[in-house]
DRENDRENVO-370138 format. One record per residue (C-alpha): residue in three letters; chain; y, x, z. Coordinates in Angstrom, 3 decimals. Layout:
@residuo ALA cadena A v Y u X w Z
...
% end
This chain:
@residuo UNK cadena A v -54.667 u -34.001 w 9.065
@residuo UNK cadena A v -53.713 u -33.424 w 5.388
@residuo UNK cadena A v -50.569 u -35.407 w 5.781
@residuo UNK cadena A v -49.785 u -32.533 w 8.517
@residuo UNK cadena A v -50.003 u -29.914 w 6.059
@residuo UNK cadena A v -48.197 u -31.582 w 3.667
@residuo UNK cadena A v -44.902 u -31.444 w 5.408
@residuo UNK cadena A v -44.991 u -28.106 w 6.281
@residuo UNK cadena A v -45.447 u -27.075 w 2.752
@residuo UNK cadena A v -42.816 u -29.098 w 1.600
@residuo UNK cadena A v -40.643 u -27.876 w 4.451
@residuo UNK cadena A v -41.414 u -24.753 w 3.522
@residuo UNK cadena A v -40.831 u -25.150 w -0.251
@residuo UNK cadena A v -37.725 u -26.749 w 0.554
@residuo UNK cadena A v -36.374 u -23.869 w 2.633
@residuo UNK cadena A v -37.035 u -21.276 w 0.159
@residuo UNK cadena A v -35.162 u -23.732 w -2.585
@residuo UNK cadena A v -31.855 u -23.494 w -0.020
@residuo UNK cadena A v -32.024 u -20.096 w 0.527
@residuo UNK cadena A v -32.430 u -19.571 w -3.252
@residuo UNK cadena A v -29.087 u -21.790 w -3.535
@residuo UNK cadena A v -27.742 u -20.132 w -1.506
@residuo UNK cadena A v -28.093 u -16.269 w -2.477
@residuo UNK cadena A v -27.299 u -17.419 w -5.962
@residuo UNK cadena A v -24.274 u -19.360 w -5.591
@residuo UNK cadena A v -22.665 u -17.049 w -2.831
@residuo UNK cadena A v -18.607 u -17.159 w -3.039
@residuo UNK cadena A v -18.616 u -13.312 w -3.569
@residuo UNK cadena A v -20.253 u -13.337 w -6.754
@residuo UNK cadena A v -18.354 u -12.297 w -9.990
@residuo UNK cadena A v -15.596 u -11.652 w -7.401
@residuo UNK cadena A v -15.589 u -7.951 w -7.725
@residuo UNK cadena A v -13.470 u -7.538 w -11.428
@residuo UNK cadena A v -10.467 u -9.571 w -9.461
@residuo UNK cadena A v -10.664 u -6.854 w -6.413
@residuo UNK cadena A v -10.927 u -3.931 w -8.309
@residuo UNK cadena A v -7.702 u -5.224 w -10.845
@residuo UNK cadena A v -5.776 u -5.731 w -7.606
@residuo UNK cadena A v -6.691 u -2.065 w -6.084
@residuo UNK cadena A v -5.468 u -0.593 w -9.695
@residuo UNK cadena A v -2.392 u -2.261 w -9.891
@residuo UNK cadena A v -1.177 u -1.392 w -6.502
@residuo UNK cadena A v -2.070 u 2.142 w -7.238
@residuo UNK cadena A v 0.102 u 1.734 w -10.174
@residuo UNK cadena A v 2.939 u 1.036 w -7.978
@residuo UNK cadena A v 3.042 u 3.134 w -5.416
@residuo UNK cadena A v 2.127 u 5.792 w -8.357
@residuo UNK cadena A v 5.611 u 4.913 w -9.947
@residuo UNK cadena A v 7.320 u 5.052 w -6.374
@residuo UNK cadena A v 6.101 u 8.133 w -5.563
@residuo UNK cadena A v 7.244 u 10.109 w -8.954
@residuo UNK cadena A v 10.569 u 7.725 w -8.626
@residuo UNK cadena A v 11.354 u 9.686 w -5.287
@residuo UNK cadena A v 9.806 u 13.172 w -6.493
@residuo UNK cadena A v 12.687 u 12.687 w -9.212
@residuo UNK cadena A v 15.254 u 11.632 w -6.548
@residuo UNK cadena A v 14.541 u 14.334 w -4.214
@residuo UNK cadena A v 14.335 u 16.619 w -6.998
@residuo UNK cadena A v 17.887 u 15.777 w -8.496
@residuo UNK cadena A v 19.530 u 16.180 w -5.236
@residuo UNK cadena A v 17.975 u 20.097 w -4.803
@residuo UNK cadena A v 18.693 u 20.670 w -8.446
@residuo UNK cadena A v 22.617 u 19.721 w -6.719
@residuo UNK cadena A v 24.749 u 22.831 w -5.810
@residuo UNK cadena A v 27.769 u 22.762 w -3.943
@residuo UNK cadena A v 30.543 u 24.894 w -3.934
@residuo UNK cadena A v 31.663 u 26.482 w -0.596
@residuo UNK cadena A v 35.221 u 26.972 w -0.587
@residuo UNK cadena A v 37.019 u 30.226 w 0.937
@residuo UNK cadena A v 39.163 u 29.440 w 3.633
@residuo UNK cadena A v 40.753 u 31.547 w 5.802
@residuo UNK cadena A v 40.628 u 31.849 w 9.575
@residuo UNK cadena A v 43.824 u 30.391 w 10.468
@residuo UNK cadena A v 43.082 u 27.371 w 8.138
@residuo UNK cadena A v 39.821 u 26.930 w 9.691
@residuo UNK cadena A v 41.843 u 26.746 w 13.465
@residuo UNK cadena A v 44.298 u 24.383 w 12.215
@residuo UNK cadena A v 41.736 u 21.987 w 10.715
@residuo UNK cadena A v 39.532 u 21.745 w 13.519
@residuo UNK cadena A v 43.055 u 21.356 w 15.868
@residuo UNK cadena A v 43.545 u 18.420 w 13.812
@residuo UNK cadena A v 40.050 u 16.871 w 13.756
@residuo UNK cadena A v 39.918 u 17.463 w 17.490
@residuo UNK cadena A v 43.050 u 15.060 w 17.971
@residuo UNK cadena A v 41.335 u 12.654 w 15.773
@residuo UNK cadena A v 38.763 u 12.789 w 17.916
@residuo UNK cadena A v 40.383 u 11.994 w 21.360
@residuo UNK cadena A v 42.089 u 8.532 w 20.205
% end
């Protein structure tokens, strides 16, 4: 009868021992620091590639151009000749 008992208090000492273990030594644990670098330095990034094209976009408003006078029979010749450009 007391040899019974014994193993399921051992069995049940030894259970609590593995789940111990195991809660303490879980993969995930001290894990957090490396995440938390890798989230910042891709915010970095895409930080720096979003200004990068705010300043491309910006320098090609900041970009005027010049609109030439032309005449209407300059205008009718041009598009004559880009209209036989077009049919070859």
């Amino acid at each position: 009868m007391f040899s019974s008992i014994k193993k399921y208090i051992i069995g049940f000492f030894v259970l609590c021992g593995g789940l111990l273990m195991a809660f303490l030594t879980g993969k995930s644990a001290g894990k957090k620091n490396e995440k938390v670098k890798s989230v910042k330095k891709n915010i970095k990034k895409t930080k720096k590639a979003i200004n990068t094209k705010k300043k491309k976009i910006s320098n090609v408003k900041k970009k005027t151009y010049k609109k030439k006078n032309v005449g209407t029979k300059e205008a009718a010749d041009y598009l004559k000749k880009f209209a036989k450009g077009k049919k070859k």
